[in-house]
C-alpha positions as CSV (number, residue, x, y, z in Angstrom):
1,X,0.0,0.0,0.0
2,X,2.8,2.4,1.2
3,X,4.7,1.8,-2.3
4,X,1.6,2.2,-4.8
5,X,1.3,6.1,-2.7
6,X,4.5,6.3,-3.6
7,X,4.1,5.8,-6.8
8,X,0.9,8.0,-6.8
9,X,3.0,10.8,-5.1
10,X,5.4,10.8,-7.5
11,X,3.4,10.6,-10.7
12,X,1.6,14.2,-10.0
13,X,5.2,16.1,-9.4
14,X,5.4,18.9,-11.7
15,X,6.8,18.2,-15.2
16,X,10.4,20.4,-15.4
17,X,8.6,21.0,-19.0
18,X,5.8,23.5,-17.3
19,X,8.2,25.9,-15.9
20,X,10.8,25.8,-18.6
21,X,12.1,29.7,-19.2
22,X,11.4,31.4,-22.6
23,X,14.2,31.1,-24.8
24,X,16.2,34.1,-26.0
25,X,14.6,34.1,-29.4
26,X,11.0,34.1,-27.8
27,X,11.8,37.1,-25.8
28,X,13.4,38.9,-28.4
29,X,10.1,38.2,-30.6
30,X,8.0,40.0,-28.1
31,X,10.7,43.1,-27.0
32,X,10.1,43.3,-31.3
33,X,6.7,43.1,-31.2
34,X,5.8,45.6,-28.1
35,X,8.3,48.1,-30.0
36,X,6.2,48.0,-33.3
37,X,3.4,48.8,-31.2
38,X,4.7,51.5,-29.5
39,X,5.8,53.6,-32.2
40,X,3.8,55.3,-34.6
41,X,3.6,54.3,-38.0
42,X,4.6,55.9,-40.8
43,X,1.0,56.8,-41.7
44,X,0.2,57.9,-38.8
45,X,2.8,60.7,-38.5
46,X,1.9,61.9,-41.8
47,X,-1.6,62.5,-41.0
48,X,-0.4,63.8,-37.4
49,X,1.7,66.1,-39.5
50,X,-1.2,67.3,-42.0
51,X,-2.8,70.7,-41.0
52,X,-6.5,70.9,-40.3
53,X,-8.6,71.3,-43.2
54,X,-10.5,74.6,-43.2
55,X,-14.3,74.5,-43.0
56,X,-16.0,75.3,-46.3
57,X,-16.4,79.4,-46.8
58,X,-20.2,80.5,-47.3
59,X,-20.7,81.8,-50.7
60,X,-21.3,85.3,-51.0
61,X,-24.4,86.7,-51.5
62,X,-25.0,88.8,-54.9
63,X,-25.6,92.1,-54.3
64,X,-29.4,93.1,-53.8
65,X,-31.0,95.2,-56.5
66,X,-31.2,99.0,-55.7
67,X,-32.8,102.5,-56.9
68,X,-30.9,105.3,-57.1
69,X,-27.7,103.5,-55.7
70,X,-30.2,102.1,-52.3
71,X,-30.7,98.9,-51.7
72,X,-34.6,97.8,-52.0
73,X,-34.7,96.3,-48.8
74,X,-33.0,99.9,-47.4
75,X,-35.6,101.5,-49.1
76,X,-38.5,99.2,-47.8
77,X,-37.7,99.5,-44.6
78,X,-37.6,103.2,-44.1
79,X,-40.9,103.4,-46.4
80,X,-42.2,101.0,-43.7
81,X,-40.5,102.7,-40.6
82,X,-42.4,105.6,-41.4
83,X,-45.9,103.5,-42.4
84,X,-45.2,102.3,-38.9
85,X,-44.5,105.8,-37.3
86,X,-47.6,107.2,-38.9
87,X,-50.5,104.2,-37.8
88,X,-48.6,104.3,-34.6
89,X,-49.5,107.6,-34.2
90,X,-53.3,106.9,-35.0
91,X,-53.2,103.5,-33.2
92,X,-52.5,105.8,-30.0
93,X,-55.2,108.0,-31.2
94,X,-57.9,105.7,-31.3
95,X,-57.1,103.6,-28.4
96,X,-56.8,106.7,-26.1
97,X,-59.8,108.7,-27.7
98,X,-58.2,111.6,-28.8
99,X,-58.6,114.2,-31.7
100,X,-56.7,113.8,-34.7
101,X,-54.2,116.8,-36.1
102,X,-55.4,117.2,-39.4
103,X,-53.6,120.2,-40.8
104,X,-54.6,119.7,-44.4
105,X,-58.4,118.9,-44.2
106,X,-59.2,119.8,-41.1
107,X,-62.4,117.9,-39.7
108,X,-63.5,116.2,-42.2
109,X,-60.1,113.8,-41.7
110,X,-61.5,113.0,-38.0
111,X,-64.9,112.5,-39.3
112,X,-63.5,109.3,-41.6
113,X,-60.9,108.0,-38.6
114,X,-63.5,107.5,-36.2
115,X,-66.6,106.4,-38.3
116,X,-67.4,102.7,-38.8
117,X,-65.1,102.4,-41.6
118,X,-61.9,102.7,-39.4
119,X,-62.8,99.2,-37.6
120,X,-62.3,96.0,-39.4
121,X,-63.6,92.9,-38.0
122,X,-63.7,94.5,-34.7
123,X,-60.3,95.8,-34.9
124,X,-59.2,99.4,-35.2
125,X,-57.7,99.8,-38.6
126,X,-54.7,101.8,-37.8
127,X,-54.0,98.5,-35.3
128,X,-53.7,96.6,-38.3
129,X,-51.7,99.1,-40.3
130,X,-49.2,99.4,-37.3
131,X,-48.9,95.3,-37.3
132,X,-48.2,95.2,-41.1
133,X,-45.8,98.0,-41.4
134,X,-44.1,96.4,-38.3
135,X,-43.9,93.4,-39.8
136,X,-42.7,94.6,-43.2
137,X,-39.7,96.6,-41.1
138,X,-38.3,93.6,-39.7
139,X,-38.6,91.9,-42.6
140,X,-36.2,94.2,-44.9
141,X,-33.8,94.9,-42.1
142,X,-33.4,90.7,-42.0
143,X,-33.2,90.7,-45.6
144,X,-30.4,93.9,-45.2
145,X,-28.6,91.8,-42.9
146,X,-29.7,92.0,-39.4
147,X,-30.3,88.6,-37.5
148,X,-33.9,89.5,-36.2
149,X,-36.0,86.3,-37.7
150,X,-33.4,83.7,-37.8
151,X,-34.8,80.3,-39.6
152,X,-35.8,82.6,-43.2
153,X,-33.8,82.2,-46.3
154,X,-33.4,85.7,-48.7
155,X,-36.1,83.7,-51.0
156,X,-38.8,83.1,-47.9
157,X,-38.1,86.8,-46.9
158,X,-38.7,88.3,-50.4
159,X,-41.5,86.5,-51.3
160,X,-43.1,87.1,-48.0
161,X,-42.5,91.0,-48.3
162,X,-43.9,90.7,-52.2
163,X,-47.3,89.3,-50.5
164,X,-47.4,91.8,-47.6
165,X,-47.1,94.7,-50.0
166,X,-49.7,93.3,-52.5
167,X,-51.9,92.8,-49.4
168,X,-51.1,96.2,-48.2
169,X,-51.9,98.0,-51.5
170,X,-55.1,96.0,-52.4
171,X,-56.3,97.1,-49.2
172,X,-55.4,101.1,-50.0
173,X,-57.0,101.1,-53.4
174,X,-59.9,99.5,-51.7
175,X,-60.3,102.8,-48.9
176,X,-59.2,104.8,-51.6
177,X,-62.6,103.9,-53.3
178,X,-64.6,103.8,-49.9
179,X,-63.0,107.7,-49.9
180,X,-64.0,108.8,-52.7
181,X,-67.9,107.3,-52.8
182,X,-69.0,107.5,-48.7
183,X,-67.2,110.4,-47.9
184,X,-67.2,112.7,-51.1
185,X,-66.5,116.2,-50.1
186,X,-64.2,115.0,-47.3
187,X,-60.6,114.5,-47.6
188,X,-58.1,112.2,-44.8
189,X,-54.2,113.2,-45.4
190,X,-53.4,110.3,-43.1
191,X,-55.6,107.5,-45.6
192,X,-53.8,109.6,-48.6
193,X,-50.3,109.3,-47.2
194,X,-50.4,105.3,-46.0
195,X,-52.1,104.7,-49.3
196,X,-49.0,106.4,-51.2
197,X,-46.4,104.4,-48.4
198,X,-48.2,101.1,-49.5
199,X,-47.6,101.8,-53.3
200,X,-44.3,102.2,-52.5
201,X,-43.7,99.0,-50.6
202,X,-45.5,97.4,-54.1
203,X,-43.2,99.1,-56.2
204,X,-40.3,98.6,-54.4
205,X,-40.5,95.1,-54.2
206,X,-41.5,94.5,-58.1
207,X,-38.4,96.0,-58.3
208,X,-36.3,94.0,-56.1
209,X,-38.2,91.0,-57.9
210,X,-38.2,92.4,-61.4
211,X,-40.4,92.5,-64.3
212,X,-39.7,88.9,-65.7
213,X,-39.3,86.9,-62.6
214,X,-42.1,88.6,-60.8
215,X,-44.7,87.2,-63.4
216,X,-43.9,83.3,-61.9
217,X,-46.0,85.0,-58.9
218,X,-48.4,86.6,-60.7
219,X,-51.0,84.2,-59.7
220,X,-50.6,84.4,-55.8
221,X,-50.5,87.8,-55.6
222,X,-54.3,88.0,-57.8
223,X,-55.3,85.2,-55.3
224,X,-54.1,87.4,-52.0
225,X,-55.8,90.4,-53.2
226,X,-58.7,89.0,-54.3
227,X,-59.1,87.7,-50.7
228,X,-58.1,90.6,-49.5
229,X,-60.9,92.9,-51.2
230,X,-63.5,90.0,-50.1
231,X,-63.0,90.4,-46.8
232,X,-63.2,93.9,-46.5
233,X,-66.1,94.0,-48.2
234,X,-67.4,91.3,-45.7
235,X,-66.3,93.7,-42.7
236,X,-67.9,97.0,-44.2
237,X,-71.4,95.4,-45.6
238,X,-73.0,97.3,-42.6
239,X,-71.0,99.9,-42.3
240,X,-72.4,103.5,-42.0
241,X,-71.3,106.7,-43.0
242,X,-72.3,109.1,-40.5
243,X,-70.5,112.5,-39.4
244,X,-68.7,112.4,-35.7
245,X,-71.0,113.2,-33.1
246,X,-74.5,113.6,-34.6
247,X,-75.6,111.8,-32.1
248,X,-74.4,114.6,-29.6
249,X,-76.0,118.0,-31.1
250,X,-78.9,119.2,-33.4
251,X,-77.8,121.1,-36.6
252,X,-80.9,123.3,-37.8
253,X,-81.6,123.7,-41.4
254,X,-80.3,126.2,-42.9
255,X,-80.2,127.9,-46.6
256,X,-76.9,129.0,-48.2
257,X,-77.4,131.6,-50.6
258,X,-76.7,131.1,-54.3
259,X,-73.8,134.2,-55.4
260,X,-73.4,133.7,-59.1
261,X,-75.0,134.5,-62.2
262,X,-76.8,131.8,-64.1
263,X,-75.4,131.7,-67.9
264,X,-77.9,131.0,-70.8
265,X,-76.2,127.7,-70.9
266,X,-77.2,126.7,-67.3
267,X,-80.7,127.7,-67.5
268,X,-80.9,125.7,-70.7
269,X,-79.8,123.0,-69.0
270,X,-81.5,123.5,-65.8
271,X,-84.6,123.3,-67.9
272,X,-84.2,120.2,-69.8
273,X,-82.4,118.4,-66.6
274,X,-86.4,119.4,-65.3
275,X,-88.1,118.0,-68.3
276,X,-86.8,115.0,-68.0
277,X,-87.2,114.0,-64.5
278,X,-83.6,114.1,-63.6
279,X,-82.6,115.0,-59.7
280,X,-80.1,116.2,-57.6
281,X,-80.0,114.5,-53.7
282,X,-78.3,116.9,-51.6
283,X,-77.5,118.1,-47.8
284,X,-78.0,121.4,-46.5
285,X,-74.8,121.4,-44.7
286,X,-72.9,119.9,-47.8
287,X,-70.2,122.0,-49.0
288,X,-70.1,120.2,-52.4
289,X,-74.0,121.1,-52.9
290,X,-73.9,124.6,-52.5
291,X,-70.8,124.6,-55.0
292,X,-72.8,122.9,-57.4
293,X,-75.5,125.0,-56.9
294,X,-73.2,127.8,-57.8
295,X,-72.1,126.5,-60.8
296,X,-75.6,126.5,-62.1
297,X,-76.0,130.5,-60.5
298,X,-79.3,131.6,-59.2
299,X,-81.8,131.4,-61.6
300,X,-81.1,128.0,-62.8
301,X,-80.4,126.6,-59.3
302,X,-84.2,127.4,-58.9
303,X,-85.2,125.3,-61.9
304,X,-83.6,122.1,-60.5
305,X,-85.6,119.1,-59.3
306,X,-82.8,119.6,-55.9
307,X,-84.1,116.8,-53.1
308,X,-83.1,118.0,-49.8
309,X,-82.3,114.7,-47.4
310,X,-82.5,116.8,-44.2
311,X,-85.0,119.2,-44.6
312,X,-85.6,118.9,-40.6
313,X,-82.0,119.7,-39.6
314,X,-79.7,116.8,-39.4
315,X,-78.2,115.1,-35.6
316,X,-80.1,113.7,-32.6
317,X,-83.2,112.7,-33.4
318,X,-83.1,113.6,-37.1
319,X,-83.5,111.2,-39.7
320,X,-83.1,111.0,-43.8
321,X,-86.0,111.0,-45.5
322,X,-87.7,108.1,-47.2
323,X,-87.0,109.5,-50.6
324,X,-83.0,109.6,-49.8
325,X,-83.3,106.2,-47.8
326,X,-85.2,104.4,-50.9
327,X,-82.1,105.9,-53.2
328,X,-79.1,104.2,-51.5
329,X,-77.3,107.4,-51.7
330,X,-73.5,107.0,-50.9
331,X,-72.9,110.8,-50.3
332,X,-73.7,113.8,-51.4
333,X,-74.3,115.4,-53.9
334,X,-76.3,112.5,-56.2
335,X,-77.3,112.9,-59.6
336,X,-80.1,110.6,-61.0
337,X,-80.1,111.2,-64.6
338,X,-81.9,108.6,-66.8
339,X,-80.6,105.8,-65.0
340,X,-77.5,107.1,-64.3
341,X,-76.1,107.7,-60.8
342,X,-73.4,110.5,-60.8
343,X,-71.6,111.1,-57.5
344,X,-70.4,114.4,-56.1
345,X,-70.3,118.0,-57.9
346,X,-70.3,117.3,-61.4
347,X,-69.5,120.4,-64.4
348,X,-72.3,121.4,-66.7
349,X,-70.3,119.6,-69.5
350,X,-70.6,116.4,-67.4
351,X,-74.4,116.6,-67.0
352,X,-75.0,117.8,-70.5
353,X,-73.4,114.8,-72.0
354,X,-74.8,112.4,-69.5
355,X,-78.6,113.9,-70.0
356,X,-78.0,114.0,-73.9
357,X,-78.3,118.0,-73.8
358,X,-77.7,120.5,-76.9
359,X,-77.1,123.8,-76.8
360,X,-79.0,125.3,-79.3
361,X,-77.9,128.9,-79.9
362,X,-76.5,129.3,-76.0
363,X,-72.9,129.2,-74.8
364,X,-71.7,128.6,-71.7
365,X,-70.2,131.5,-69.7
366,X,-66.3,131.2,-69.3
């Protein structure tokens, strides 16, 4: 038993073989091999060696159009800063109540600012004006080079400023019209002024488009002021035109007396406006009416078919008459010549050709 453990003992000694020492050549292998990996290849310190490559330049932008040596987006956005100066102005006004500083047309501009015209959808119109000058401000200075809308590319700005300005006119021409047809006699220098600003913002940025390129957008712009006009006329289908503060006093009735000299002309014409039923709607207080009546002088203002609308005074408590109501008169003074409506003080020439009138053997007095 004792010599098989022997035997046992001495079979599981360690084998000199397991803890033999590397040779020379093995270690001189490996001393190679962790050299190679500790120095850098030969590829390696070329690309260390390479210099950075410089990020790619932005291309330079070509140089906007201009007029008279100004860039159009210079000139849009002072044509705007002062669009924005002006309906601030009147934005303050209306908010706050106060008069208007009409120098040029004295009351009749206050009449217009503050009569149901000067409200769209609910919103004072010089608001509106103050937002899209505003808007068209920041716009050009972005396209001029200040970082105020970041996210917009020169094509997104420009085409945006086309559409603002197309809006901006279309709505101008349309107040232009309203102007001239609800409030004929009475002038606004304010309306006159953004009306010629808004023009400008259209022209200016035709130009910046130009002639050719602009037509590609021809379309839109149709569709924007098309849309434009609609809504409008949506906002001022019950709209009144009423002067400021009838409501608050009672103007009596009046008669303003007739200066001038009829010609033979005028009484001929007074006499066959007569004959043939035409008619003149007038006002009492209407400047144009009495200068119309001059035009025609005494004797032939007398032979007129003249319809006075507020033959009981005109403020509180004083209404139109039927007669005027029935007529759908849009100021004064109204013609109503064989169909024909004729708006505002007309000249003799004007209501001989539209009443089919000839002289015979008269001439009008120079």
């Amino acid at each position: 038993m004792a010599t098989i453990s022997a035997a046992l003992a001495i079979s599981f000694l360690p084998s000199p073989t397991r803890f033999a020492v590397p040779s020379s050549s093995s270690r001189i292998k490996r001393a190679a091999r962790f050299r190679c990996c500790a120095e850098p290849s030969s590829q390696e310190q070329e690309t260390s060696a390479a210099p950075p490559t410089p990020p790619p330049e932005k291309p330079e932008r070509a140089s906007p159009p201009s007029l008279l040596g100004i860039s159009t987006s210079t000139w849009s956005a002072g044509v705007a800063g002062l669009g924005f100066l002006e309906t601030g102005y009147l934005t303050y006004l209306k908010l706050t109540g106060s008069e208007a500083f009409c120098p040029i047309s004295g009351g009749g501009c206050g009449d217009i600012l503050d009569s149901d015209y000067s409200v769209v959808f609910g919103i004072p119109l010089p608001l509106v004006g103050l937002v899209a000058y505003g808007l068209v401000t920041a716009l050009s200075l972005q396209e001029n080079g200040a970082d105020l809308l970041p996210g917009l590319d020169d094509l997104d700005i420009r085409l945006t400023l086309l559409l603002l300005a197309t809006s901006m006119a279309t709505a101008s021409a349309y107040f232009l019209y309203i102007l001239s047809t609800k409030f004929v006699g009475l002038s606004c220098s304010y309306c006159l002024l953004s009306a010629f600003l808004s023009f400008s913002l259209l022209f200016i940025r035709v130009k910046d488009f130009g002639f050719k390129r602009i037509q590609k957008f021809a379309g839109i712009q149709v569709a924007v002021a098309v849309i434009i006009a609609l809504a409008l006329t949506n906002s001022y289908s019950s709209a009144t035109t009423q002067l400021k503060g009838t409501d608050d006093f009672v103007l009596e009735p009046y008669e303003t007396e007739i200066t001038t000299e009829s010609s033979p002309f005028a009484i001929s014409l007074a006499r066959h406006l007569h004959s043939i039923g035409a008619k003149m709607y007038g006002a009492f207080w209407c400047s144009h009416c009495n200068e119309q009546k001059q035009m025609f002088g005494r004797e032939a203002t007398k032979i007129l078919d003249y319809v006075e609308c507020f033959p009981n005074g005109a403020g509180k408590g004083k209404k139109m008459t039927q007669e005027c109501q029935a007529a759908g008169l849009e100021g004064f003074p109204t013609w109503f010549i064989n169909g024909k409506v004729l708006s505002g003080d007309q000249e003799l020439e004007v209501l001989a050709e539209a009443s089919g009138f000839v002289a015979e053997g008269t001439e009008q007095s120079k």
